[in-house]
N, C-alpha and C positions, 0 to 999 in steps of 0.2 A: 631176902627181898626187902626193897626200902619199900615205904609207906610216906608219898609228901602229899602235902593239903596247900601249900602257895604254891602261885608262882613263879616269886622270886626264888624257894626253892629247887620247881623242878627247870627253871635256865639252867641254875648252875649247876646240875648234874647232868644236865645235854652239854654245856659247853665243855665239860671235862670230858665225855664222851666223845664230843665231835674232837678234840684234843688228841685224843687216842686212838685216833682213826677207827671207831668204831661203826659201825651201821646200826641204824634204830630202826628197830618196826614197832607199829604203833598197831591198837586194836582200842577202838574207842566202844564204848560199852553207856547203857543206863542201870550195868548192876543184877544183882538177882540173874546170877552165872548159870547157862547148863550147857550142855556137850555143844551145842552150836557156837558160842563163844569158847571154849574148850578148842573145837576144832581152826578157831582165828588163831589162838594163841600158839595152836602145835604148827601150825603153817610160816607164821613168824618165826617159833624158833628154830626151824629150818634154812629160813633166807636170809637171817638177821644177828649180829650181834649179839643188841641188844634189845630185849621185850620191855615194851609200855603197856601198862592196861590200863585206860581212866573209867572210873566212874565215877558218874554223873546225868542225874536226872535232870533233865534241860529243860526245864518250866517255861522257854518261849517258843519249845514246840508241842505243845501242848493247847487246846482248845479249850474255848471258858467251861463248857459238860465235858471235858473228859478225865480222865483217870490219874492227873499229875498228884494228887497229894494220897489215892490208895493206890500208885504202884507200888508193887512188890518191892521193899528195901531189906537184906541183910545184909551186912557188912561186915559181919565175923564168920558168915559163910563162904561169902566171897571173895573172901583175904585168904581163906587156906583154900580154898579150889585154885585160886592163885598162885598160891605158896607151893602146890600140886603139879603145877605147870610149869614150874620153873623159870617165873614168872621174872624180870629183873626190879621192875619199880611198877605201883598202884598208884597212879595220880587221881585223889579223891577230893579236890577242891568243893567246898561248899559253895552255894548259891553266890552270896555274899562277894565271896571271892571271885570267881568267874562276871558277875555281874556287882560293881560296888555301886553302880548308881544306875537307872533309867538308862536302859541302851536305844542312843538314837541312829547305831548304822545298824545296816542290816544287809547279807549277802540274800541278793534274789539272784536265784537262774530262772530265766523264762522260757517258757514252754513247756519245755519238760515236766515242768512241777503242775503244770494247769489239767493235766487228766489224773485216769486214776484216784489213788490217796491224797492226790492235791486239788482235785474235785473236790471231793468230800469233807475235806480234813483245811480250807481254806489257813493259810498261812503257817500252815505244819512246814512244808521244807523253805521256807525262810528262817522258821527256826534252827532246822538239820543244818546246814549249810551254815549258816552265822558260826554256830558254835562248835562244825566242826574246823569251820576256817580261823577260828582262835586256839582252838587246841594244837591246828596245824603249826600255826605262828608259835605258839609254846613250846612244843617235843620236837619240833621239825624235825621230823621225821625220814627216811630214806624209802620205807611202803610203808602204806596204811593196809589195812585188814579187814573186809569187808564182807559180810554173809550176804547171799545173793536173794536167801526166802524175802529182805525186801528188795527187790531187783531194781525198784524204780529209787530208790535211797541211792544204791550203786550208781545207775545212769544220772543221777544230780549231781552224787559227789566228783565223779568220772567228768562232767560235761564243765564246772566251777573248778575243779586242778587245771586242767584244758587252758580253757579261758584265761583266767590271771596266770599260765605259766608259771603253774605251783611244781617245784623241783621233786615231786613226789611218785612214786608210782600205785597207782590206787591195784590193789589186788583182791580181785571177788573170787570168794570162795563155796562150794557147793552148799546149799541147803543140805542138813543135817533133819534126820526125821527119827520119831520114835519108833518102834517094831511094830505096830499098824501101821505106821505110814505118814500119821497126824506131824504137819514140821513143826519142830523145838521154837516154842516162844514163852518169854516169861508169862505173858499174858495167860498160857493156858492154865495156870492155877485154878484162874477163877471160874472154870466151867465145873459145874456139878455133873453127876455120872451121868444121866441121859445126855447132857448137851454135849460132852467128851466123846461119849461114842457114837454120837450123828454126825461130829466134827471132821470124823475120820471120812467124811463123802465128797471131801474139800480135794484129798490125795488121791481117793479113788475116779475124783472124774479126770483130774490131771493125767491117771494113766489111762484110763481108756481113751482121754484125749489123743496117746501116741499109737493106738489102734486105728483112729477115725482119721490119723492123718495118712495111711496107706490106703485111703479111697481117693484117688487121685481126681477121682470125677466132683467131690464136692467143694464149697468154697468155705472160708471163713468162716463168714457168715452163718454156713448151713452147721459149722461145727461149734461157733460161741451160742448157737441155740440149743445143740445138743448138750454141752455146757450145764447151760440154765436148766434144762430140764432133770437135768442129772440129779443137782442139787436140790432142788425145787423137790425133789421126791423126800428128802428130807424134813420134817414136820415142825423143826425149830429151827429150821435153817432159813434167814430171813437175808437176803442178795444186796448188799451194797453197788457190788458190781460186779459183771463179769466183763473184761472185754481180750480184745486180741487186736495187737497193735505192732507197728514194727519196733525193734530195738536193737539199740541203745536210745534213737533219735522218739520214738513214743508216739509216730504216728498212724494215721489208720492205714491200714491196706489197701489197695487197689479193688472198688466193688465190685462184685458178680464175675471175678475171674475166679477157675477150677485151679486148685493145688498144681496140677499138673503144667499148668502153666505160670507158675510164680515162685521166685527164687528170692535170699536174702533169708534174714535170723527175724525171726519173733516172737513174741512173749502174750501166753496166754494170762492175763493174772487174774484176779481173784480177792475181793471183798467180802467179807459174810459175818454177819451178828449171829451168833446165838446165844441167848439170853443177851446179858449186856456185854458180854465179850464181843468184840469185834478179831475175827481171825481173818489173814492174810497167808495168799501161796499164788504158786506160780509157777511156770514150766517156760522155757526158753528153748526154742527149737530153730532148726533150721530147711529151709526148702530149698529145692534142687530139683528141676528141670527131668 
């Protein structure tokens, strides 16, 4: 497994790649690896020649209060769960490198980004988007690797390939969850034991959510309240947001119509602090008539 930090080194081990007819799959990463990024990598090495994995923590999508300088970093852990995987190359550029001076372009998609974590999180997926559309332009890639637990990450980067006719195929892969139920995020470190196991009320309202959607008499509506209330019985669990929107496109549904009368995919998702963790999930479903 190579290990490159420029790059002008990782062109030229794409261009010898792309030389050799190879195919590249990419899995872009902030690091601090568990089975959810595991399950990117074994899905590439199925479709792909060759495996990329970067890390890199992306400081311009990051908020002035949020967690950019204690996220989770090892990099001697992560190089052999790599090394595990069968990984081909770890593109680990530094800061520095990725950004040498004040970046004054910046990829927005609009829309898509305005609800949800781009409510909340103002100019987070400008950051997402920028740097993965530079990573693009580096590894160019043949599929990127994409975990779905954030679903709206997916529909940005899906909707910005689209758009500039990036030669790429964006491939979302299933959320991966621990044996409670709670889905794999680095972030869960930081939860101390009571908040960890109230955190598990995130997955359990998601499934009861596919209980409440065989009541064909109720709407939306009746069920992102059911939702709220699910969680809300949890005592640390404080609600960034719940909502239920369509997707890929991320808009609202149709009001005061009954299930049984409405068809097309949608995404229940899901914001929630506990302590100062902020956890995210989500459920994608689909109606039918």
């Amino acid at each position: 497994m190579e290990v490159i930090r420029t790059i002008h080194e990782m062109r030229k081990a794409v261009k010898l790649w792309k030389e050799q007819g190879k195919t590249i799959g990419f899995v872009p990463t902030m690091g601090y690896l568990h089975e959810g990024h595991q399950s990117l990598m074994q899905a590439a090495k199925k479709q792909t020649d060759i495996r990329v994995l970067s890390i890199f923590v992306n400081p311009i999508q990051f908020g002035p209060n949020e967690d950019y300088e204690t996220y989770p970093r090892d990099e001697e852990r992560d190089l052999s769960i790599a090394r595990n995987e069968q990984v081909d190359c770890v593109f680990m550029p530094s800061v520095k490198e990725m950004y040498p001076q004040p970046i004054r372009t910046k990829v927005q998609v609009a829309e898509v980004t305005d609800k949800l974590c781009g409510a909340s999180r103002p100019g987070h997926f400008d950051g997402v988007s920028t740097v993965v559309s530079k990573l693009f332009h580096i590894i160019q890639p043949n599929k990127a690797f994409f975990g779905l637990k954030d679903a709206q990450q997916v529909a940005v980067i899906e909707q910005m390939a689209g758009d500039l006719n990036m030669d790429i195929d964006i491939v979302p892969c299933p959320i991966v969850r621990e044996a409670d139920g709670l889905a794999l995020s680095s972030r869960n470190k930081y939860l101390n034991a009571e908040e960890r196991k109230q955190a598990v009320v995130l997955s359990q309202s998601l499934s009861a959510l596919n209980d409440w959607l065989q009541e064909r008499t109720l709407t939306l509506e009746q069920i992102r309240n059911r939702l709220t209330e699910q969680i809300s019985k949890a005592p640390l669990a404080h609600i960034d947001y719940v909502e239920i929107l369509k997707y890929p496109e991320l808009e609202p549904p149709e009001e005061g119509q009954m299930l049984a009368q409405m068809t097309g995919k949608y995404i229940a998702a899901l914001a929630v602090k506990f302590g100062a963790t902020r956890l995210i999930d989500n459920h994608i479903f689909t109606l039918q008539p």
